[in-house]
C-alpha positions, 0 to 999 in steps of 0.5 A: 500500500505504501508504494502504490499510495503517491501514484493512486493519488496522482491518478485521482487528482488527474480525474478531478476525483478530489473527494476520493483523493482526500477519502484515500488519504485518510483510508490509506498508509501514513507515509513518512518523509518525502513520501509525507512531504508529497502526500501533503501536497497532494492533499493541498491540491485535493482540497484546492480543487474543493474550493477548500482554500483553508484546509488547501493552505493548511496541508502546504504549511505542514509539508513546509514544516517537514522540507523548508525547501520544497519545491512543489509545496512552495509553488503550490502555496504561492498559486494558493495565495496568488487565487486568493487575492494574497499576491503579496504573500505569493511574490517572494515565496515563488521568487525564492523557488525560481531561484531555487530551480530556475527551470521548474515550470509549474513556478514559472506559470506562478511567476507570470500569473502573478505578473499578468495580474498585475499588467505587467505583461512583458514580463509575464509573457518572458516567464510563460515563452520560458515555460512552453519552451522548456516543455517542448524541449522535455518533450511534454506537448502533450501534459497539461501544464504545457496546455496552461503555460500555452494559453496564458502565453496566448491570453498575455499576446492577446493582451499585448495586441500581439495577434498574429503571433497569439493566433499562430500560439492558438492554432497549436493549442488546438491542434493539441485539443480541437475541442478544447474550450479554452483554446476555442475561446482564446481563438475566438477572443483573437 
């Protein structure tokens, strides 16, 4: 049960199945260590996918409390707070992963949320070209993340009336997922 405890959860969190990701946690082996570390995470994403932003918050704390250095539990907690109007809080928390690892993309789309929403779209549009480029290069056109880190590069062209290269940027995002409601609406906003 140990071994196939992280993976289950993971499969879970990937159906949207967040209520039976927080039931098999409860349900499931206490994990140590890392395994505790990533197991909190999972958790924090399980009740942010709830709309549960207290309970989400609490799980990302905790796995800090066992490894400071985290960075999945940092980044995740930094795009907590950004979702919930604390970008203040967020802005040093996601600095310190990138500086961290500099190439960790989930940070990265935290990094340009955080500058989008705060208009300043040049930068924003650095760190999302930064995160689809390292996607492609890893070979991921494919995961969802490159899907997001795609869209918000388009949605920050759009923004900079940056056209054609948004709709070039749309049309692969569709190729990817003809029926992607998010690429159709990037497209029809171009």
């Amino acid at each position: 049960p140990e071994q196939i405890q992280l993976p289950l959860l993971r499969a879970l969190l990937g159906q949207g199945k967040y209520q039976a990701a927080l039931d098999q946690i409860k349900a499931g082996p206490a994990l140590s260590g890392q395994d505790r570390v990533q197991l909190l995470t999972l958790q924090g994403a399980a009740y942010s996918g709830l709309n549960m932003a207290q309970q989400a918050e609490a799980a990302y704390r905790e796995a800090l409390k066992i490894d400071p250095k985290s960075t999945g539990a940092r980044t995740d907690l930094a795009g907590l707070l950004a979702q919930t109007g604390r970008a203040e809080e967020a802005r040093p928390m996601i600095a310190a992963v990138l500086t961290d690892d500099p190439k960790y993309v989930p940070a990265l789309i935290v990094r340009g949320s955080l500058e989008f929403s705060s208009a300043q779209y040049e930068a924003a549009h650095a760190s999302f070209a930064a995160a689809v480029k390292l996607e492609e290069a890893n070979g991921n056109k494919r995961t969802p993340r490159y899907a997001v880190a795609l869209s918000q590069l388009v949605q920050t062209e759009i923004a900079q009336r940056q056209l054609d290269d948004a709709n070039t940027k749309a049309d692969a995002l569709l190729a990817l997922d003809p029926k992607s409601p998010v690429a159709r609406f990037l497209k029809a906003n171009i």
